[in-house]
TORDRENVO-606092 format. One record per residue: residue in three letters; x, y, z of N, C-alpha, C, O, CB in turn. Coordinates in Angstrom, 1 decimal, padded with zeros to 4 digits, always signed. Glycine has a CB too. Layout:
N
 lolo    nc1    nc2    nc3   cac1   cac2   cac3    cc1    cc2    cc3    oc1    oc2    oc3   cbc1   cbc2   cbc3
  ALA      X      Y      Z      X      Y      Z      X      Y      Z      X      Y      Z      X      Y      Z
...
// end
This chain:
172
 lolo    nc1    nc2    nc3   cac1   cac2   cac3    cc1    cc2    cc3    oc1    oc2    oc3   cbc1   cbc2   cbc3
  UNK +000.8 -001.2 +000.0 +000.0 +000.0 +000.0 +000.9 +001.2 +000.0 +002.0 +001.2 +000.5 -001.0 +000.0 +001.2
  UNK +000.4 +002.2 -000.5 +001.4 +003.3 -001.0 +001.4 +004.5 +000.0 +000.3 +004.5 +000.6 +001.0 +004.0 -002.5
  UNK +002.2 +005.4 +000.4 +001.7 +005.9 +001.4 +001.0 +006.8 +001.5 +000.5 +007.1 +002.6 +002.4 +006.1 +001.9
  UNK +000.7 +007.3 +000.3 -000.7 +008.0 +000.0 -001.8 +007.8 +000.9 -002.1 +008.5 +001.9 -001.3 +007.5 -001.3
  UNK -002.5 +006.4 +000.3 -003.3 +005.5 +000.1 -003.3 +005.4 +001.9 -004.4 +005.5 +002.5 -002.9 +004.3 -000.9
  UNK -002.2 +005.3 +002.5 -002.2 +004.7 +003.8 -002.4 +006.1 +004.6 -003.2 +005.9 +005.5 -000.7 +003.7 +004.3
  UNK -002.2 +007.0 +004.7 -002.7 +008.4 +005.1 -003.9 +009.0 +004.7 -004.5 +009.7 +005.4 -001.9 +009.3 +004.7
  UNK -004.5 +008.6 +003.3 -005.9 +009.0 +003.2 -006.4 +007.8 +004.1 -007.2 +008.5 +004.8 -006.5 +009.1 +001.5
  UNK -006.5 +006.8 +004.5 -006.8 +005.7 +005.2 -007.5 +006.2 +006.5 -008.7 +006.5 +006.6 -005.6 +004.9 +005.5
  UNK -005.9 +006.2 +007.7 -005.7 +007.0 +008.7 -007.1 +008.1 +008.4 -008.2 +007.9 +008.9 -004.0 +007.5 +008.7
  UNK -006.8 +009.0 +007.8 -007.4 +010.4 +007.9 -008.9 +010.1 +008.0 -009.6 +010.3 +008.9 -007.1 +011.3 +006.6
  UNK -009.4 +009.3 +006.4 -010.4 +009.1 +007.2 -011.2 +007.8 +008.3 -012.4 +007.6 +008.4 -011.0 +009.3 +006.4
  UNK -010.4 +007.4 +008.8 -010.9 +006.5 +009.8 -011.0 +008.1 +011.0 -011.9 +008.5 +011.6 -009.6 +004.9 +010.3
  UNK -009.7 +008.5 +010.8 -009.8 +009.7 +012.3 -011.6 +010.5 +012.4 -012.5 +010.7 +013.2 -008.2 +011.5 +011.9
  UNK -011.3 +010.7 +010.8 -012.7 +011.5 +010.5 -014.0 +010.7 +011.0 -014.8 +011.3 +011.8 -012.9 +011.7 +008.7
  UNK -014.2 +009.4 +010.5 -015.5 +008.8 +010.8 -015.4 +008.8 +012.4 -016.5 +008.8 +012.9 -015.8 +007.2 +009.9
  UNK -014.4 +008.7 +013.3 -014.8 +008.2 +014.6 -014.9 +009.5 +015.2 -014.9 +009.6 +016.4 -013.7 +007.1 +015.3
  UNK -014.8 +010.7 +014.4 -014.5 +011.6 +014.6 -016.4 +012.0 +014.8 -017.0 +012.3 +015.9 -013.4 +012.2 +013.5
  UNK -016.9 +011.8 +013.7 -018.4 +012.0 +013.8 -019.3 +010.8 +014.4 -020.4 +011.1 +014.8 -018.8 +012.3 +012.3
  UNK -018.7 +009.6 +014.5 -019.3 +008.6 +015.0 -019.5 +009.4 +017.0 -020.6 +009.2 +017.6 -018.1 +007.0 +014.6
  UNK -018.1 +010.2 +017.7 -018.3 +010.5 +018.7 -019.0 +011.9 +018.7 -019.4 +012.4 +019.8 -017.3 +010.4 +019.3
  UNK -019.2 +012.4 +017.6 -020.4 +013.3 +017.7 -021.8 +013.3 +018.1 -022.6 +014.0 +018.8 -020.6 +013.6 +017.0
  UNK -021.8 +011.9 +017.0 -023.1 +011.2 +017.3 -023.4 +010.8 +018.4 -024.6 +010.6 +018.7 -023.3 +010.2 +016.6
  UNK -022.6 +010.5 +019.2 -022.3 +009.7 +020.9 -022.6 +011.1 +022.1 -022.6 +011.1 +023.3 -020.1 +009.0 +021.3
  UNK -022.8 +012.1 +021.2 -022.8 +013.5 +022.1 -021.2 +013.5 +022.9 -021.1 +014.4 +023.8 -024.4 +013.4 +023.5
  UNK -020.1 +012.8 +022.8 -018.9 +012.9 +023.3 -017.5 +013.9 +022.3 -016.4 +013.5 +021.9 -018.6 +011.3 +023.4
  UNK -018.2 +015.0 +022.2 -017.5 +016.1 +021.7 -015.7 +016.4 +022.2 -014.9 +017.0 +021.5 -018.5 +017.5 +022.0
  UNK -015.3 +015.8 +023.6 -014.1 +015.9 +023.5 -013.5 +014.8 +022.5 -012.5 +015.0 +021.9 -013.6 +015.8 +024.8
  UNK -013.9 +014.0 +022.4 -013.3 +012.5 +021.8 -013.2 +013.2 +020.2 -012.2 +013.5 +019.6 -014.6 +010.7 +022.0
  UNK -014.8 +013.6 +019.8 -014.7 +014.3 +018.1 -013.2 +015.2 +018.0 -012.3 +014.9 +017.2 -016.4 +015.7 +017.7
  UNK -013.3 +016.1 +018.7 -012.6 +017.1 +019.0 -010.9 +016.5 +018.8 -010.0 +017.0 +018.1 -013.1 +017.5 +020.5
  UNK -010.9 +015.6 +019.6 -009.3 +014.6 +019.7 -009.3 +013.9 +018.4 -008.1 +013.8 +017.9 -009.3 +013.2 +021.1
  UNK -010.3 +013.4 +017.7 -010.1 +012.6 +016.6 -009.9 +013.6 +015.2 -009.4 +013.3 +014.1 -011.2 +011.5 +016.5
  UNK -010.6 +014.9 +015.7 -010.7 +015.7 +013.8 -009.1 +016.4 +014.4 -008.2 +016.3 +013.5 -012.6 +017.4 +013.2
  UNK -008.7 +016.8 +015.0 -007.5 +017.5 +015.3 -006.4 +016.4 +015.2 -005.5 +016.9 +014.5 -007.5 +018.2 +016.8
  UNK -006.2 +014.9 +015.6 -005.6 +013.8 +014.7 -005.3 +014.1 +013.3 -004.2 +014.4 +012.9 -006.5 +012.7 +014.7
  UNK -006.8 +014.1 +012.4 -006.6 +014.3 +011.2 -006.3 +015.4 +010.4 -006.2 +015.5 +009.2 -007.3 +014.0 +010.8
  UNK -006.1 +016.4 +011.3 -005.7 +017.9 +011.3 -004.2 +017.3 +010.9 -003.7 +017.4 +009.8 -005.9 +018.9 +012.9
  UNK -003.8 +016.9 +011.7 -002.2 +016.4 +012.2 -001.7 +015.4 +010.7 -000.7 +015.6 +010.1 -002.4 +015.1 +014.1
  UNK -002.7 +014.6 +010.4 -002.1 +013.6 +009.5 -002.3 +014.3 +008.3 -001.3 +014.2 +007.6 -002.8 +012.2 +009.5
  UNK -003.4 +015.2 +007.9 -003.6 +015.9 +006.5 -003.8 +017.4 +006.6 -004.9 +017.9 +006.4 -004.8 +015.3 +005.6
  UNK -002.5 +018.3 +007.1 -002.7 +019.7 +007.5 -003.1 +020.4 +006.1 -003.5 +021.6 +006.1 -001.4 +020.5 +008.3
  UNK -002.9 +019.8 +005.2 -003.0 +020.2 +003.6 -004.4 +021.0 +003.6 -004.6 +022.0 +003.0 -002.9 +018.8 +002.5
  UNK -005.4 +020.2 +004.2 -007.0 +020.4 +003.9 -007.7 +021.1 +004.8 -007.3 +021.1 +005.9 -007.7 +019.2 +003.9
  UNK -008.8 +021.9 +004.4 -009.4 +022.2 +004.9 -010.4 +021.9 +006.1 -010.6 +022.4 +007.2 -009.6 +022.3 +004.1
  UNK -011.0 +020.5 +005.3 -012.2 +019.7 +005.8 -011.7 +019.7 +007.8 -012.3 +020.3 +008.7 -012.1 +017.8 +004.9
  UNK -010.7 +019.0 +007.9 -010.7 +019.0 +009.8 -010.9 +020.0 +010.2 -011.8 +020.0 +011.0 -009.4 +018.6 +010.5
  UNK -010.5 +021.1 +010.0 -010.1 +022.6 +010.6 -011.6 +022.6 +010.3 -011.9 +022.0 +011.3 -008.7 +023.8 +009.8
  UNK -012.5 +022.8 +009.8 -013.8 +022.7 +009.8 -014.5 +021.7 +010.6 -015.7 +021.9 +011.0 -014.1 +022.6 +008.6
  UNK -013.9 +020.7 +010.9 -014.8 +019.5 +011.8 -014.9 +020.3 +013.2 -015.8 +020.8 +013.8 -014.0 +017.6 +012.0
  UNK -013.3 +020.3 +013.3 -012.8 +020.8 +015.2 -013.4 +022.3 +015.0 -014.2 +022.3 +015.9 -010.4 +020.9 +015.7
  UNK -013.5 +023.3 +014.6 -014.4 +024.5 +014.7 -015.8 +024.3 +014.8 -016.3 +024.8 +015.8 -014.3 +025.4 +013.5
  UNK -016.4 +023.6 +014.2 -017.8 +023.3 +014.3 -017.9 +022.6 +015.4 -018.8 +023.2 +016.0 -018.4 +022.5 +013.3
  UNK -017.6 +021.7 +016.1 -017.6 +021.1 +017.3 -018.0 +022.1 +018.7 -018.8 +021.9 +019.6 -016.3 +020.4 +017.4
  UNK -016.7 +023.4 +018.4 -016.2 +024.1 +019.3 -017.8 +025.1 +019.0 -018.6 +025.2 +019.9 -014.3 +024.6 +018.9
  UNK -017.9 +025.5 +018.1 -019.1 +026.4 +017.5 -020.6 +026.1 +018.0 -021.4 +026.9 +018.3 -019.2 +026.1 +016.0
  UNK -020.7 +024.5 +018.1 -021.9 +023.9 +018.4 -021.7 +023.9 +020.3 -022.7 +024.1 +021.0 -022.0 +022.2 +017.4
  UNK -020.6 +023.8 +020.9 -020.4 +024.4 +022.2 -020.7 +025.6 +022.6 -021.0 +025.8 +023.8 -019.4 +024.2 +022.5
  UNK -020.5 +026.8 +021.7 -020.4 +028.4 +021.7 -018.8 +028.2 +021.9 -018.5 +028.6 +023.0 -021.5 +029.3 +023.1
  UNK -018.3 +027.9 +021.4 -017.0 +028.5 +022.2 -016.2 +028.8 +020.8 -015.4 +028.1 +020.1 -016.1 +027.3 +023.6
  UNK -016.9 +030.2 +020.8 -015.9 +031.0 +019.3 -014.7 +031.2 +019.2 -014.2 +031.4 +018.1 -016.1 +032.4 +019.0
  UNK -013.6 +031.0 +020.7 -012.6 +031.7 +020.7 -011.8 +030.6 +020.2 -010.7 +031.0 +019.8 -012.3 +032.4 +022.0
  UNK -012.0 +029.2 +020.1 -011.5 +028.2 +020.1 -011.8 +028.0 +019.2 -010.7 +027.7 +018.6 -011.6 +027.5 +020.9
  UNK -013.2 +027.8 +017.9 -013.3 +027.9 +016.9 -012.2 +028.6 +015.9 -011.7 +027.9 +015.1 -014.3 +028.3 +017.0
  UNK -012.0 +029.8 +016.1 -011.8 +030.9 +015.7 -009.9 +030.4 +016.0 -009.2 +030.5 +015.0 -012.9 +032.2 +016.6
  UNK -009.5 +030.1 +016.8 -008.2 +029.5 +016.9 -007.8 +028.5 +016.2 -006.6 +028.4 +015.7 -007.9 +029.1 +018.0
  UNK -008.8 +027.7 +016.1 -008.3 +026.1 +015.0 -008.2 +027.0 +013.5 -007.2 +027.1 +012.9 -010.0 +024.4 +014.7
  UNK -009.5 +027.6 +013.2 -009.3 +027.9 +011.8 -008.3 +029.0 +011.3 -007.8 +028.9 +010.2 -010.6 +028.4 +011.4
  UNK -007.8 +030.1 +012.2 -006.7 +030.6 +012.1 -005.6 +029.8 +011.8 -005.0 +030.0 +010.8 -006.6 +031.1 +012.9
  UNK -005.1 +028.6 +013.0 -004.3 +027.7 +012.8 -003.7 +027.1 +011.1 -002.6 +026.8 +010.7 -004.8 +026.7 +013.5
  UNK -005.3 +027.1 +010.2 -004.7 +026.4 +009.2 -004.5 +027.3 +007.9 -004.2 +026.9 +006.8 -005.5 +025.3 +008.9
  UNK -004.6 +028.6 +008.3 -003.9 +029.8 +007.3 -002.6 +029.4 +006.6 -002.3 +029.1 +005.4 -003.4 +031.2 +008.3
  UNK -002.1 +029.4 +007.5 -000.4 +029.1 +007.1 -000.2 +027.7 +006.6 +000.6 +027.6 +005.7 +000.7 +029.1 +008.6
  UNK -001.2 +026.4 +007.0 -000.7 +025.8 +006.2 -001.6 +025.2 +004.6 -001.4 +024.4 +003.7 -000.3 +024.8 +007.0
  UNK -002.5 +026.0 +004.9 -003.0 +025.7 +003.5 -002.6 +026.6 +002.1 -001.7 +027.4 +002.3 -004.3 +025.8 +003.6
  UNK -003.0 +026.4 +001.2 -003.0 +026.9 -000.5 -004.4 +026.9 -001.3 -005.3 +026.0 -001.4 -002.1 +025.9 -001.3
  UNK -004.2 +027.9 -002.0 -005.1 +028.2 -003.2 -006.8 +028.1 -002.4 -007.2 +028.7 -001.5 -004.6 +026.9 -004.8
  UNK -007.7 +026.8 -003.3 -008.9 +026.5 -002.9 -009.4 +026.1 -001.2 -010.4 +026.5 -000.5 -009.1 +025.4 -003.8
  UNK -008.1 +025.2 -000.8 -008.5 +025.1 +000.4 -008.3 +026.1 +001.3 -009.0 +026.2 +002.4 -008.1 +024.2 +000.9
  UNK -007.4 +027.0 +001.0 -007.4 +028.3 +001.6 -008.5 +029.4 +001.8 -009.3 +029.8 +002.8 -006.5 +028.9 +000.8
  UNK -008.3 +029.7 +000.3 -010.1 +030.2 +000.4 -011.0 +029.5 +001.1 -011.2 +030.0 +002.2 -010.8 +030.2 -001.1
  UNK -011.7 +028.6 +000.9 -012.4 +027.6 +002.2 -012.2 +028.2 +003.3 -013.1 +029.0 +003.7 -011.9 +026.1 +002.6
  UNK -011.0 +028.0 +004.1 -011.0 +028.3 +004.9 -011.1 +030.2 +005.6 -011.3 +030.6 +006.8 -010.1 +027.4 +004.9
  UNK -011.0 +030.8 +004.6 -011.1 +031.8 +004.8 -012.7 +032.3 +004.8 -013.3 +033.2 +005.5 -010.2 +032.3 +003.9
  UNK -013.1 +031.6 +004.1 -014.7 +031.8 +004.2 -015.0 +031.2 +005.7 -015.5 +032.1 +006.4 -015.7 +030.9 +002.8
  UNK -014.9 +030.3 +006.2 -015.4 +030.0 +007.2 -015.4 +030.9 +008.4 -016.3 +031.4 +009.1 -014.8 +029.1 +007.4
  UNK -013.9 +031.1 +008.3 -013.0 +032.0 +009.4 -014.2 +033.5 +008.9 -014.8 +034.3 +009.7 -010.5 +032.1 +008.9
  UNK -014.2 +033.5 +007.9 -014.6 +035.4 +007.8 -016.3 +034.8 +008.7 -016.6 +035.3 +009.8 -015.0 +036.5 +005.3
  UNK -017.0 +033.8 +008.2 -018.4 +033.1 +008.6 -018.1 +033.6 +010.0 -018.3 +034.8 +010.3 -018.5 +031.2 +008.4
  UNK -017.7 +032.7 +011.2 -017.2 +032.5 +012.5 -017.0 +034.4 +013.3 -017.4 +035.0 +014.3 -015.4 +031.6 +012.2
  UNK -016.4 +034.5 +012.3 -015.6 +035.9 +012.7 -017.5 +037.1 +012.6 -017.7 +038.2 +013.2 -013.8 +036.4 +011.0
  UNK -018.2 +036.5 +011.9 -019.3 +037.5 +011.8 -019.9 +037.2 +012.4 -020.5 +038.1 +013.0 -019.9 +037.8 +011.0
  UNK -020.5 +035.8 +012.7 -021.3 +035.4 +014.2 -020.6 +035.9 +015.4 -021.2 +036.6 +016.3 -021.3 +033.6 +014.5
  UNK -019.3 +035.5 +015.5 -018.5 +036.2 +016.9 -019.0 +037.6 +017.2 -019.1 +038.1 +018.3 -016.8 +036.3 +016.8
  UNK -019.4 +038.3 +015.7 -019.2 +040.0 +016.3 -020.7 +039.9 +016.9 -021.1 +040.3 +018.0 -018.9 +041.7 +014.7
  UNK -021.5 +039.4 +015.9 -023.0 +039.2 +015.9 -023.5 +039.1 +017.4 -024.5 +039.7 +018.0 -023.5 +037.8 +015.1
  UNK -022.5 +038.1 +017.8 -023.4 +038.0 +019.2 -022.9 +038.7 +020.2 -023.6 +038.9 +021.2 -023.5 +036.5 +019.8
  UNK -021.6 +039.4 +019.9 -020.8 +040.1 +020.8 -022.2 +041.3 +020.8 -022.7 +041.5 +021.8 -018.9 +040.5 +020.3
  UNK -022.6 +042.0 +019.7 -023.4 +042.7 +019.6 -024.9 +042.8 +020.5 -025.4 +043.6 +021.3 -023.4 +042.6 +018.5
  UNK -025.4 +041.8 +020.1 -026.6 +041.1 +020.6 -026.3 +041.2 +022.3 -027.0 +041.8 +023.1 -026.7 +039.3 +019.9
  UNK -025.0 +040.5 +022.7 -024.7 +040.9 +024.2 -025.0 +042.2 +024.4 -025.9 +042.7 +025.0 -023.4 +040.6 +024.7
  UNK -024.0 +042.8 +023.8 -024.1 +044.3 +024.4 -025.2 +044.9 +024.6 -025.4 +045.5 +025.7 -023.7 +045.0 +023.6
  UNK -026.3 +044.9 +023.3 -027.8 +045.0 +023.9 -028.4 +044.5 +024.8 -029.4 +045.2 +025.1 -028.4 +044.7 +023.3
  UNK -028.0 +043.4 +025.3 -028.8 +042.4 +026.5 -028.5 +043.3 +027.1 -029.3 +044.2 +027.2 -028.4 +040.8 +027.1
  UNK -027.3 +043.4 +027.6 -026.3 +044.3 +029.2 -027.0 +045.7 +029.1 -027.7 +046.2 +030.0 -024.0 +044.7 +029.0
  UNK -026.9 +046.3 +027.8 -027.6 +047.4 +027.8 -029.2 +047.4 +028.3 -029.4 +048.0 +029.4 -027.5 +047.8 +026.7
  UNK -030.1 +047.1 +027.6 -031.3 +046.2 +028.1 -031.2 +046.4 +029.6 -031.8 +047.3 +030.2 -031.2 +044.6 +027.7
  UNK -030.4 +045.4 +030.1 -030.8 +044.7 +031.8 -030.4 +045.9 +032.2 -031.3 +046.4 +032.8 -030.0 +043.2 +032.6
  UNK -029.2 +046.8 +032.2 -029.3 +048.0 +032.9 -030.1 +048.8 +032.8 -030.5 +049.2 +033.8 -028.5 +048.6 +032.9
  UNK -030.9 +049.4 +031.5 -032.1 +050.3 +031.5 -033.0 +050.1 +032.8 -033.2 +050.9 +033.7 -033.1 +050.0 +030.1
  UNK -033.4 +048.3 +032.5 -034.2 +047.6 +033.0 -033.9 +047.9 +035.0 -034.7 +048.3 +035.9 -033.9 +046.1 +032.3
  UNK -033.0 +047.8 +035.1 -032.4 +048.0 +036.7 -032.6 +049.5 +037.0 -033.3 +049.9 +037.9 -030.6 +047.6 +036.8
  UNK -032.1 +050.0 +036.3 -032.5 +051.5 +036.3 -034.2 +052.0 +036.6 -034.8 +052.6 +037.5 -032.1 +052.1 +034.7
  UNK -034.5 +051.5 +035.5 -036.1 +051.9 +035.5 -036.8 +051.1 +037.3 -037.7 +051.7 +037.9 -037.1 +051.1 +033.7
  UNK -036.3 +050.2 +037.6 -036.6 +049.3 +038.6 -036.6 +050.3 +040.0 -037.4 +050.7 +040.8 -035.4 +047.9 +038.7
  UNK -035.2 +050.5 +039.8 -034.3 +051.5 +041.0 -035.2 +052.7 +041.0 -035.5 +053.1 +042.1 -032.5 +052.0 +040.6
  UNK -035.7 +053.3 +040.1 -036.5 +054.5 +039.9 -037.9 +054.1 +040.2 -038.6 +054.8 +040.9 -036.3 +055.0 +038.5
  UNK -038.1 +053.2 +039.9 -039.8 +053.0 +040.6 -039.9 +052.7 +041.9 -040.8 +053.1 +042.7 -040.6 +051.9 +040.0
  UNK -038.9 +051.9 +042.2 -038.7 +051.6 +043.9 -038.6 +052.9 +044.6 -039.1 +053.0 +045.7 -037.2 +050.6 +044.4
  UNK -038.0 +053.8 +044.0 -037.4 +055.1 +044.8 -038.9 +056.0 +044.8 -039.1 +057.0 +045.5 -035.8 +056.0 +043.8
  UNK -040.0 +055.5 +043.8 -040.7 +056.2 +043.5 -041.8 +056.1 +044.5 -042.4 +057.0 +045.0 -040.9 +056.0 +042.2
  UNK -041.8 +055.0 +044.7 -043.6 +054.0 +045.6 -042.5 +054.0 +047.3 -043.1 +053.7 +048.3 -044.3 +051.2 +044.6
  UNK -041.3 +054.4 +047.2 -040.6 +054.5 +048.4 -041.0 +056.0 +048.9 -041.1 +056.2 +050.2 -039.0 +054.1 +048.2
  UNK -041.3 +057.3 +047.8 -041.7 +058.8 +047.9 -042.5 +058.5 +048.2 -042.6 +058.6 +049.5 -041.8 +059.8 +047.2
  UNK -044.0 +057.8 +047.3 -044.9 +057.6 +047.9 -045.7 +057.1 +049.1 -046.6 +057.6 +049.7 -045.2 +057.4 +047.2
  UNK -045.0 +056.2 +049.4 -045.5 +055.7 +050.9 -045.1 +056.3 +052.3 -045.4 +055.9 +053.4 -045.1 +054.4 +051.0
  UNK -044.2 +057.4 +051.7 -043.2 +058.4 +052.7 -044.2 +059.4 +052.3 -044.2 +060.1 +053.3 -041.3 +058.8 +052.3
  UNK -044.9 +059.8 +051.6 -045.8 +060.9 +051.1 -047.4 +060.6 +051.6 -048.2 +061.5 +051.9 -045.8 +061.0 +049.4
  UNK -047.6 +059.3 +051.8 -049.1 +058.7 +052.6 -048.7 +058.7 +054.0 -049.4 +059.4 +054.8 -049.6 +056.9 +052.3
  UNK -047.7 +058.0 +054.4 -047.2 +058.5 +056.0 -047.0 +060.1 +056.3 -047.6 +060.2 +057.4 -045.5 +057.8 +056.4
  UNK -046.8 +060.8 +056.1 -047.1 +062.1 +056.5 -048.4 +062.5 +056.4 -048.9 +062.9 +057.4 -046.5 +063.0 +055.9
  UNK -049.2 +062.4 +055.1 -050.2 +063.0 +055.1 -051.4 +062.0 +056.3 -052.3 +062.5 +056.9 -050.6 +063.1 +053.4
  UNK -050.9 +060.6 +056.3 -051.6 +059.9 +057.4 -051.2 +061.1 +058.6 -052.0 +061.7 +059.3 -051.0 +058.2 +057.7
  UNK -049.7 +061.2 +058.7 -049.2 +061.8 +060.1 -050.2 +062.9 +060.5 -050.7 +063.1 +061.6 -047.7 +062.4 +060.0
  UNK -050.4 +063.7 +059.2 -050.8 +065.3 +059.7 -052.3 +064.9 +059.6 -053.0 +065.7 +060.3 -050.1 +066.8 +058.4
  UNK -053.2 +063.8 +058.9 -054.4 +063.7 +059.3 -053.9 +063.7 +060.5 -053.5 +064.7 +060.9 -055.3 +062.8 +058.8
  UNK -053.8 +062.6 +061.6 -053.8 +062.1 +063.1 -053.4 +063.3 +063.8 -054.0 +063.6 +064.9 -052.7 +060.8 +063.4
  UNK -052.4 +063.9 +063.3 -052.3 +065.5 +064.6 -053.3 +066.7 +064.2 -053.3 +067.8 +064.8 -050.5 +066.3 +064.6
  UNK -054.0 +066.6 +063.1 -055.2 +067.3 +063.1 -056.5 +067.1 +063.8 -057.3 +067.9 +064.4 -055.6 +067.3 +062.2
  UNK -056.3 +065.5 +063.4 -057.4 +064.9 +064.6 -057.3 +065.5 +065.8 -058.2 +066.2 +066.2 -057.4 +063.4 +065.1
  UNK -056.0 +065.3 +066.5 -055.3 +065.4 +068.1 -055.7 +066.7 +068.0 -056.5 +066.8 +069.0 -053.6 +065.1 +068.4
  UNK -055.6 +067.6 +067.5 -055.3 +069.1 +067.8 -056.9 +069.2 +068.0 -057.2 +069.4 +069.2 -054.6 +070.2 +066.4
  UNK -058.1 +069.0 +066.9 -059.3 +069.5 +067.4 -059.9 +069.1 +068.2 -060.9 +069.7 +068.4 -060.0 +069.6 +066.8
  UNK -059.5 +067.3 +069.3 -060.0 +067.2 +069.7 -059.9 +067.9 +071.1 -060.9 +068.1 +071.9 -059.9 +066.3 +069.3
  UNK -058.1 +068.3 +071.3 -057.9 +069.4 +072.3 -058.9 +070.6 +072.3 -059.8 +071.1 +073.1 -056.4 +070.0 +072.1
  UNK -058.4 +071.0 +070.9 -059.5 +072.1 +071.0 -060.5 +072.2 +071.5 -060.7 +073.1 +072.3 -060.0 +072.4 +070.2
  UNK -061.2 +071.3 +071.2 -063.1 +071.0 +071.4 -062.8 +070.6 +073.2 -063.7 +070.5 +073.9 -064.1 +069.0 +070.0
  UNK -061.7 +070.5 +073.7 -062.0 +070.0 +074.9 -062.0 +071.5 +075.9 -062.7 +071.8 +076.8 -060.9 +068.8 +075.2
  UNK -060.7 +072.2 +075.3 -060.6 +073.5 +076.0 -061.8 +074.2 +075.7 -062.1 +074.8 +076.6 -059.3 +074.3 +075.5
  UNK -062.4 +074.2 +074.9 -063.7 +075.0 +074.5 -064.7 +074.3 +075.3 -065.4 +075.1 +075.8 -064.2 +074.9 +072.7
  UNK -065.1 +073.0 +075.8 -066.1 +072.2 +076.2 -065.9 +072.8 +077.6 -066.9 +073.3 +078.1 -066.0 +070.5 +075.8
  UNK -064.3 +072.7 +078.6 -064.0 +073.0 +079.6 -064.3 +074.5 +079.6 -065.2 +074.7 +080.4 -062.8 +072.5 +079.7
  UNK -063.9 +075.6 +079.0 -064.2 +076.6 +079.2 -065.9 +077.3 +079.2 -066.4 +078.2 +079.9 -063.4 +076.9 +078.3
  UNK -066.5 +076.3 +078.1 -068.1 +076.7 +078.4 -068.7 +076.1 +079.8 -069.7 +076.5 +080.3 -069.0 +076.1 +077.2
  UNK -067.6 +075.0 +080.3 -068.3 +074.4 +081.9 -068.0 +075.3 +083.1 -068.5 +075.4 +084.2 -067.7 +072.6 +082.5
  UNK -066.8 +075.8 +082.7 -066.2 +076.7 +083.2 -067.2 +077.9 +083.4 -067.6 +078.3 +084.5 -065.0 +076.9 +082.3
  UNK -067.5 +078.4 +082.3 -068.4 +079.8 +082.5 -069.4 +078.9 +082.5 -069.8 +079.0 +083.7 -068.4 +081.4 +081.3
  UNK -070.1 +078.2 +082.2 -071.5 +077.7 +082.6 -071.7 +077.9 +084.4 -072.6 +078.6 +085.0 -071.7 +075.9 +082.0
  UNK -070.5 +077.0 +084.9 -070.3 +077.2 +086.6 -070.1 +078.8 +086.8 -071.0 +078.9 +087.6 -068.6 +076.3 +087.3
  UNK -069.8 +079.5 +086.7 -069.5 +081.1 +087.0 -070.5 +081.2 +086.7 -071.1 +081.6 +087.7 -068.5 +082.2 +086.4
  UNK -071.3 +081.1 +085.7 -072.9 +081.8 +085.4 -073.7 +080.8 +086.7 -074.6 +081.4 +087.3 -073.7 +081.4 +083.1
  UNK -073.6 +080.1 +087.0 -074.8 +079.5 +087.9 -073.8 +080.4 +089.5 -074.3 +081.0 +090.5 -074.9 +077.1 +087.7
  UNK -072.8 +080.3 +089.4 -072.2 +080.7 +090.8 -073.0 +082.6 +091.0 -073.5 +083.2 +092.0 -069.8 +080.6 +090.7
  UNK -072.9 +082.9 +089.8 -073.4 +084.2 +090.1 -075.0 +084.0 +090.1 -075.7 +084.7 +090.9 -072.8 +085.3 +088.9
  UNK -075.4 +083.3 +089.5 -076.9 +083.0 +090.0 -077.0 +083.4 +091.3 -077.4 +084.3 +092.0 -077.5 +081.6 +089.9
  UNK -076.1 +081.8 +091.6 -077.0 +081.6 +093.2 -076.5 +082.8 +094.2 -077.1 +083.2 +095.2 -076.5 +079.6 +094.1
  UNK -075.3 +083.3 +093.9 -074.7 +084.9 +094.5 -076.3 +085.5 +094.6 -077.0 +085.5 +095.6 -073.5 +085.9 +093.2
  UNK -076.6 +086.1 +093.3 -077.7 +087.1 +093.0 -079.2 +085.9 +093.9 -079.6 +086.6 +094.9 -077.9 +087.4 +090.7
  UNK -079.4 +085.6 +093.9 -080.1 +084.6 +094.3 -080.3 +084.9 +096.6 -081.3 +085.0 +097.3 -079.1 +083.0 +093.5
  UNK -078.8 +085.0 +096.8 -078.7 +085.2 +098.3 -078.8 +086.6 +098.2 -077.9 +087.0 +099.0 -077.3 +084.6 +099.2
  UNK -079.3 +087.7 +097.5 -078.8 +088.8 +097.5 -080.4 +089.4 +097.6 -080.7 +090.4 +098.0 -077.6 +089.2 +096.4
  UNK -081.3 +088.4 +097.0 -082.6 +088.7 +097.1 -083.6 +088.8 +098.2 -084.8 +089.2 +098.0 -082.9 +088.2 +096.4
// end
C-alpha cells in the first residue's frame, strides 16, 4: 500500500470516529479525533472545519476561531479560500453575538434603572401617605384638644354663670 493511500486511510478513519463521537454526544473525543486528522492531512481544509464546528456547536468562538486561524499558514489556493470563508463566517457570528450581548447588558441596565427608579418612586410615595396619614392624626389630636378646651371653658363659665346666680339669688 502506498503511502498515499495509507494516510488518506488513517485520515479518514480519524474523520468517521470523529463524527461517530459526535453522534455519541462525546465532543471531546470528536474534538481529539478531527485535530488527529488535522495532524495527518494539515494540507486540507475539511478537519479545521470539523474541530471549529464542534467548538461552535459548544459556543465557544474563541477556540473555533483559533483552529481555523491555525490552518492559514498551512494551507493553499482553494482550500485556503475555504477556509477563509469560514474563518470570515465565525468571525461574523462572533461580532453578531458580541453585539446582541451588548444589547442584553444594555437592556438589563435600562431595566435595573427603571426598577431602581420606581422603587425610589412608591418608596416617595409611601413616605408621602405616612405624613399625610401623620398630619391627618395630629389634626385629629389638635381638634380634639380644641373642642375640649372649648367644652372645659363653656363648663367653666356655665359654673361662674350659675355661681353668680346663686350669688344674686342670696342677695334677694
Amino acid at each position: 500500500m502506498s503511502e498515499k493511500l495509507r494516510v488518506d486511510k488513517i485520515y479518514n478513519n480519524l474523520v468517521s470516529e470523529g463524527n461517530a463521537a459526535i453522534k455519541n454526544n462525546d465532543y471531546n473525543l470528536a474534538i481529539t479525533k478531527f485535530t488527529s486528522a488535522i495532524e495527518t492531512k494539515p494540507n486540507i481544509s475539511e478537519p479545521y472545519f470539523l474541530v471549529a464546528n464542534v467548538y461552535i456547536s459548544q459556543e465557544n468562538y474563541d477556540k473555533a476561531l483559533t483552529v481555523l486561524q491555525s490552518g492559514v499558514d498551512k494551507l493553499e489556493g482553494d482550500e485556503l479560500d475555504k477556509l477563509n470563508s469560514k474563518l470570515s463566517e465565525v468571525e461574523a457570528t462572533v461580532k453578531k453575538i458580541e453585539e446582541e450581548t451588548k444589547k442584553k447588558e444594555e437592556e438589563a441596565r435600562k431595566k435595573a434603572e427603571e426598577e431602581q427608579k420606581e422603587k425610589k418612586n412608591a418608596l416617595s410615595k409611601n413616605a408621602l401617605k405616612n405624613l399625610q396619614s401623620n398630619q391627618f392624626h395630629l389634626k385629629q389630636r389638635l381638634m380634639k384638644r380644641i373642642l375640649n378646651i372649648k367644652e372645659q371653658r363653656f363648663i367653666e363659665a356655665k359654673e361662674d354663670g350659675l355661681k353668680l346666680l346663686t350669688i344674686e339669688s342670696f342677695r334677694e
